[in-house]
C-alpha positions as CSV (number, residue, x, y, z in Angstrom):
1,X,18.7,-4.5,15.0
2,X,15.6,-1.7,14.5
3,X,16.2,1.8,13.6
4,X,14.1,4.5,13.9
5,X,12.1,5.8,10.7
6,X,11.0,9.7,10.7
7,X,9.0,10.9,8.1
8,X,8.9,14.6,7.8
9,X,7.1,17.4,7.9
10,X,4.4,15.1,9.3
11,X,7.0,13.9,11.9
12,X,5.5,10.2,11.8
13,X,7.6,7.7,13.4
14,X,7.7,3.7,13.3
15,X,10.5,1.2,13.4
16,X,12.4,-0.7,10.6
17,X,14.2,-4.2,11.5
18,X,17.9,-4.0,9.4
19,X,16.8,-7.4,7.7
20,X,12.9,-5.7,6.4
21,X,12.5,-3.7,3.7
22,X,11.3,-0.3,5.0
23,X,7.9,-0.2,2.9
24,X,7.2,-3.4,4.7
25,X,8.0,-2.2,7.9
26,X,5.8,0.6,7.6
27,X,3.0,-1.0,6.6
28,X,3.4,-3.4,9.7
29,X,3.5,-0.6,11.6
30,X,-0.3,0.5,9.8
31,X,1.8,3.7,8.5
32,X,0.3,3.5,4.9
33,X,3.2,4.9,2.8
34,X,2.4,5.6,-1.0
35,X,3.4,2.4,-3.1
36,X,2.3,0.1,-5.5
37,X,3.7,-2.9,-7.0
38,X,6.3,-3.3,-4.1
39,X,9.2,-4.6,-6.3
40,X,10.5,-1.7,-7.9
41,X,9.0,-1.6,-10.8
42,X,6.6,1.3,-10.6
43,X,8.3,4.3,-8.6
44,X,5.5,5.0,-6.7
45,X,7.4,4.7,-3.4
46,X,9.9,6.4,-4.4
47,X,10.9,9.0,-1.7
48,X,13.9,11.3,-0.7
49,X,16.4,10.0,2.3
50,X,17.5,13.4,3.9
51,X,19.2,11.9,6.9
52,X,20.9,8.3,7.6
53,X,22.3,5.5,5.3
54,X,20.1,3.0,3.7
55,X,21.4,-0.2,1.3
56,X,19.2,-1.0,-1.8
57,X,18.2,-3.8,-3.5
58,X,17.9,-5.0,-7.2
59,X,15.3,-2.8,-8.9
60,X,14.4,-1.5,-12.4
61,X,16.7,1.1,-12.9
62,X,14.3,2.6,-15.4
63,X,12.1,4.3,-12.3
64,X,15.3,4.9,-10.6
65,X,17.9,6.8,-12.2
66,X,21.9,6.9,-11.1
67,X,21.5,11.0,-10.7
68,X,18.2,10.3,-8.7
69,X,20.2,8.2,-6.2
70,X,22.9,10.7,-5.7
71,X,20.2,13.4,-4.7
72,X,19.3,10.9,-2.2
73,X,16.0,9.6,-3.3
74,X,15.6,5.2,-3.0
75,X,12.8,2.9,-3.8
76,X,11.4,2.1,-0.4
77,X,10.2,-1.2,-0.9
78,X,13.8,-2.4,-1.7
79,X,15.4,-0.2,1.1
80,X,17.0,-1.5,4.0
81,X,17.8,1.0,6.8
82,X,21.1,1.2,8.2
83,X,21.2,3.7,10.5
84,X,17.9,6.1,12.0
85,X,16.7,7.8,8.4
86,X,14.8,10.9,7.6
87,X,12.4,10.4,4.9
88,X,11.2,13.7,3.0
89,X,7.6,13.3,2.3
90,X,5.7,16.6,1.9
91,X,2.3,16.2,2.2
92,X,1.9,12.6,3.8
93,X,-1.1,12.1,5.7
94,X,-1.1,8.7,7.1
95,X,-5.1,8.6,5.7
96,X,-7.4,6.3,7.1
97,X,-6.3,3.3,9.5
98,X,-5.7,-0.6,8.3
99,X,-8.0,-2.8,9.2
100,X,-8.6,-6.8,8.7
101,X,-13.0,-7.3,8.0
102,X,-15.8,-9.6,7.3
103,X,-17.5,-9.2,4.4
104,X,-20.1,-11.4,2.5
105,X,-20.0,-12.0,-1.1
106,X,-23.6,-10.1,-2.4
107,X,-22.7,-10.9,-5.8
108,X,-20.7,-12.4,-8.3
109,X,-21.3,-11.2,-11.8
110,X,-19.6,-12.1,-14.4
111,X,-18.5,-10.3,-17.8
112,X,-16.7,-12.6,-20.8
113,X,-13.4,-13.4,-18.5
114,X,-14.1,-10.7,-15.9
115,X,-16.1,-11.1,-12.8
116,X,-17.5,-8.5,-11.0
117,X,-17.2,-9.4,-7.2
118,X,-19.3,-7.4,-4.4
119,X,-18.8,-8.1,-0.6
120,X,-21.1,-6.5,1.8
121,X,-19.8,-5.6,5.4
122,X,-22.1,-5.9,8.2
123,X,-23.8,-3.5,9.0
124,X,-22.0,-2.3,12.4
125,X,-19.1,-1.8,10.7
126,X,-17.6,1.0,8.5
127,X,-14.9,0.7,5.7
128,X,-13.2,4.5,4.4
129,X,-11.2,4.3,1.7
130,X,-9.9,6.5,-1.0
131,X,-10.7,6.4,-4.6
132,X,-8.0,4.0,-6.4
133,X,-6.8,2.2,-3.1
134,X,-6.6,-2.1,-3.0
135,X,-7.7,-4.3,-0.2
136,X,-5.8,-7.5,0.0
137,X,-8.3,-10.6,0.4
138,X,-7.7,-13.5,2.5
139,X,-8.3,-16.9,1.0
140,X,-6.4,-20.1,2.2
141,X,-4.2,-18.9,3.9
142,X,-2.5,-16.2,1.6
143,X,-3.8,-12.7,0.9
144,X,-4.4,-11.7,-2.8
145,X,-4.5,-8.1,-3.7
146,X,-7.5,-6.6,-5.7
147,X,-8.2,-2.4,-6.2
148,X,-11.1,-1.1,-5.1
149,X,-13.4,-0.7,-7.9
150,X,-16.4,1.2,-6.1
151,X,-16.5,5.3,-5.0
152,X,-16.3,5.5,-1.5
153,X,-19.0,7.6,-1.7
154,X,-20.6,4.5,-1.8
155,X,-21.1,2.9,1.2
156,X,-22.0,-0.3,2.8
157,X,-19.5,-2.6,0.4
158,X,-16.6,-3.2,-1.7
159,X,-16.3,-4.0,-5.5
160,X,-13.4,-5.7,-6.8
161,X,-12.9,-6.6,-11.1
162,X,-11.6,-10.3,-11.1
163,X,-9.8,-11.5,-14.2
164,X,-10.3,-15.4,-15.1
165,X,-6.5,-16.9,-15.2
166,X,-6.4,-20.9,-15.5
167,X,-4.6,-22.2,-12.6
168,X,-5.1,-19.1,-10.4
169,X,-6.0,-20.0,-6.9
170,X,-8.8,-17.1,-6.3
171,X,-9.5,-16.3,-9.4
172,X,-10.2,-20.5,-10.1
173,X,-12.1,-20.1,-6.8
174,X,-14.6,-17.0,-7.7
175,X,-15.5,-18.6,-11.1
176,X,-15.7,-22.4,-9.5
177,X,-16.5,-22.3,-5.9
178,X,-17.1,-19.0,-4.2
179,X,-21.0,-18.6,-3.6
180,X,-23.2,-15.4,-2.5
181,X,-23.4,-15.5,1.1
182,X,-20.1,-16.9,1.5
183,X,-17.8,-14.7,4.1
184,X,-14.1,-13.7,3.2
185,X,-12.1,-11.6,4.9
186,X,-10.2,-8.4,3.8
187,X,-7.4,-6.0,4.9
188,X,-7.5,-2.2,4.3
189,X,-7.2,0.2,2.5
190,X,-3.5,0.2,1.0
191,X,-2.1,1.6,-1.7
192,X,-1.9,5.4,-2.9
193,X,-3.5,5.5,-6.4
194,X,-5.1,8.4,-5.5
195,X,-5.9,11.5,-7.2
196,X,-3.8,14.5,-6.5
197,X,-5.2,18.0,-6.0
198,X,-4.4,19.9,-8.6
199,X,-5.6,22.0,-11.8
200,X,-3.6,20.1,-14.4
201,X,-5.4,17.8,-16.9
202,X,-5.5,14.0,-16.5
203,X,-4.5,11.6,-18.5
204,X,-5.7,7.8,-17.6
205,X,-3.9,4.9,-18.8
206,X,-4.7,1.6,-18.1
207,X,-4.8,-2.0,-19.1
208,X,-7.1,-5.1,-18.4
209,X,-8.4,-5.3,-15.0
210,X,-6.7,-1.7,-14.1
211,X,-9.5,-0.3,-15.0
212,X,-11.0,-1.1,-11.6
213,X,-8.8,1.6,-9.8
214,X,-9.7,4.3,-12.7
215,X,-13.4,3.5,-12.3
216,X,-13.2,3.9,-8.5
217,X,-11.3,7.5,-9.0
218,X,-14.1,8.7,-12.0
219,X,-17.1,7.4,-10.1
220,X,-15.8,9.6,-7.1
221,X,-15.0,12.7,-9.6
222,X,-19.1,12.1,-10.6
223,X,-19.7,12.2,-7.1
224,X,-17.6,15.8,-6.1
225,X,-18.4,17.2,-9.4
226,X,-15.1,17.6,-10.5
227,X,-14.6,18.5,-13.6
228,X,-11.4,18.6,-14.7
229,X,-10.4,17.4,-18.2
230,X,-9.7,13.7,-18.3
231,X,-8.9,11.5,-21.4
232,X,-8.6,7.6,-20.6
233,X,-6.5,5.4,-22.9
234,X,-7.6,1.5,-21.9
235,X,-6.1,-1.4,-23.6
236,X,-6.9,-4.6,-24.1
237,X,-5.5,-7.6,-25.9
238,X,-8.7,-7.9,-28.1
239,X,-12.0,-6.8,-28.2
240,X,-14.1,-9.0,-26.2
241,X,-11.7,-8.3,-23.5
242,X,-13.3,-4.7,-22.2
243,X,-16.5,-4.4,-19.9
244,X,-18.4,-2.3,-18.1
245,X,-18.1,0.4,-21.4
246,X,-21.3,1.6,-20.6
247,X,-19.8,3.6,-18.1
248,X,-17.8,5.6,-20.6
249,X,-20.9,6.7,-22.2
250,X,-22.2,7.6,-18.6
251,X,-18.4,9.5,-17.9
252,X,-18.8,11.6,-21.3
253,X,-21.9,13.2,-20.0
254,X,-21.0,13.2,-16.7
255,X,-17.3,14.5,-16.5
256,X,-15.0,16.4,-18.5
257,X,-14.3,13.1,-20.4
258,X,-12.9,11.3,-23.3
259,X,-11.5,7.6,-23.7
260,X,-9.5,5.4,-26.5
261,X,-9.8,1.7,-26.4
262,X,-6.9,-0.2,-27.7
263,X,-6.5,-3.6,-28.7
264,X,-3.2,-5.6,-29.3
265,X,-5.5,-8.2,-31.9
266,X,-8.2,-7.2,-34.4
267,X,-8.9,-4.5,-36.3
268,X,-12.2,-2.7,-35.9
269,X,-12.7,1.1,-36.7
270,X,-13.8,2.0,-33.5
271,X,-10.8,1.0,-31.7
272,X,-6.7,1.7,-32.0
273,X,-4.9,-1.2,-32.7
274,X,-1.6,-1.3,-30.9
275,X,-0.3,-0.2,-27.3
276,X,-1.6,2.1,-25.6
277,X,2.1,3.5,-25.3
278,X,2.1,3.8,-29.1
279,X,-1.1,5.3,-29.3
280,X,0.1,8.0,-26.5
281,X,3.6,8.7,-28.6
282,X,1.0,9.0,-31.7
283,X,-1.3,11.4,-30.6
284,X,0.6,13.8,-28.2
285,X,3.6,15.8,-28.3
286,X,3.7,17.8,-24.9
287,X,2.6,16.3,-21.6
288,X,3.7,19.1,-19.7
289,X,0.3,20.4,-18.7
290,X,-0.8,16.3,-17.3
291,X,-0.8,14.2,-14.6
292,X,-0.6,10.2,-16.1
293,X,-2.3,7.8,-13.5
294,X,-1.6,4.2,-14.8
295,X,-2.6,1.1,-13.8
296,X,-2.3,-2.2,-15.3
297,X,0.6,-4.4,-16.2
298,X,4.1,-3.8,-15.2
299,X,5.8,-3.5,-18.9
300,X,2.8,-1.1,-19.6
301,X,3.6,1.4,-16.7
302,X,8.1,1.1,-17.3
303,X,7.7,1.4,-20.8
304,X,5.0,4.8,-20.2
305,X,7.0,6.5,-17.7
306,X,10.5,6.3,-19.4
307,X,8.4,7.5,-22.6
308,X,6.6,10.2,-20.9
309,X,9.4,11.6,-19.5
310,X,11.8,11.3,-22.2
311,X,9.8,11.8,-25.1
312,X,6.6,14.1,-24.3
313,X,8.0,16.3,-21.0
314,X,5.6,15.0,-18.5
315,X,7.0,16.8,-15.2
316,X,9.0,14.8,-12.9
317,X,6.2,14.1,-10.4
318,X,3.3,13.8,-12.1
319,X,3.3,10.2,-13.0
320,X,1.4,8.1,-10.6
321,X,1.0,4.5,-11.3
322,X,-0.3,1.3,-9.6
323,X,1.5,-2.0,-11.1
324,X,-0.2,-5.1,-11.6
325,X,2.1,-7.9,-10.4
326,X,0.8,-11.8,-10.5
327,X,1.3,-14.0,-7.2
328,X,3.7,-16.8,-7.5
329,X,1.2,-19.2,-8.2
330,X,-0.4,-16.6,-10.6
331,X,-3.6,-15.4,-9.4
């Protein structure tokens, strides 16, 4: 049986089967609700039910809390509707529309266990996105999701940061097989890692391959000329493991900028060794004045939020985050 799903003030409509989860239903329905990891780990689709009776599924009650539920907010990607809901959403705009394209691969560049993966679109065809948003690629029959690395004030293509992983069927096949000229197929954009408007300083976290959505978000600040203060905390389990750091040197002249690398392994002066949760709890007392946008690992982004909001007062919605969640057959 389908119910009917309002979100207000924007007064958007689409319909949720009792048996789907109602962020999946949405995005059937091309309504491109904020979200990220789509278990409930990350709390970035978590919304306020103001009408109607939803059930919920297991979820990490760390992004969650009891009193939370009792105001009436839920996890939409493990919500089921019930009855006809009202979802509270102040602000949504249902951005720009879902679509599946061809793309060809212009290059494949690779960086110690990162490759750098461009697609060209053809040139009838145009591809908006916003800064921080994923595309979910199509390769043998299932869809792998990679962020958008690439402003969108760039246009004609697509970059997407590809971490080797043994085993992984498109990772294996980008390092193995894939060749330029080769067409895939893509569907987009999804995902709200975006940047907020607001005056409040920014505070980047990320780890591995999450640095793909911060690039995308601080190539597109270079491009607006915004300059508001922005320190980026990137982690890494050694070393070896960051690329593309020329562009922090680039970011420090351009922007309002400052970054920490961190690595889990090693000790080198330039570098903090340990978390980049530890190095947060370190060096800051008072988050109050910050938006957090985190991407990266799952652990990373629970063990940050409960910490920023427990420990250093970060305000209860400024923490946006973007969790990186391996396929079952661990892409």
């Amino acid at each position: 049986m389908g119910f009917k799903v309002t979100i207000t003030p924007s007064n958007i409509e689409f319909n949720a089967e009792a048996e789907d989860f109602i962020l999946d239903a949405a995005l059937a329905a091309k309504v491109n609700f904020p979200h990220g990891c789509k278990n409930g780990a990350c709390a970035a689709c978590k919304c306020k039910i103001t009408s109607g009776e939803i059930s919920l599924a297991e979820y990490n009650k760390a992004v969650l809390t009891d009193e939370e539920i009792a105001e009436g907010y839920t996890l939409l990607c493990k919500s089921h509707a019930e009855s006809d809901i009202i979802i509270d959403l102040p602000g949504f705009v249902n951005g720009f529309p879902i679509r599946t394209l061809p793309a060809k691969i212009e290059a494949i560049d690779k960086i110690g266990t990162v490759a750098i993966l461009k697609l060209k679109l053809p040139a009838n065809q145009q591809f908006n996105f916003y800064a921080g948003q994923y595309i979910d690629i199509m390769y043998n029959g299932k869809n792998r999701s990679y962020s958008l690395a690439n402003s969108p004030s760039e246009s004609g293509g697509v970059e997407l940061h590809i971490r080797f992983r043994p085993g992984g069927a498109f990772s294996e096949a980008v390092w193995n097989e894939l060749k330029v000229g080769q067409i895939l197929r893509f569907t987009g954009p999804l995902g709200s890692f975006t940047l907020k408007n607001s005056d409040k300083k920014i505070m980047m976290v990320c780890t591995g391959t999450g640095f793909a959505p911060i690039k995308s978000i601080l190539e597109y600040m270079v491009a607006t000329n915004n300059q508001r203060p922005i320190e980026l905390i990137w982690g890494n389990y050694t070393a070896e493991d960051f690329y593309h750091t020329e562009f922090l040197e680039k970011w420090a002249k351009e922007l309002n900028f400052t970054a920490k690398l961190c690595i889990n392994e090693g000790n080198h002066s330039e570098y903090y060794t340990g978390m980049v949760t530890d190095y947060i709890v370190e060096n800051f007392t008072d988050l109050s004045d910050y938006e957090i946008y985190a991407c990266g690992n799952v652990a990373m982004i629970e063990n940050l939020y409960v910490v920023a909001r427990s420990q250093l007062q970060l305000g209860k919605t400024d923490f946006y985050s973007d969790a990186f969640t391996p396929s079952p057959d661990s892409i």
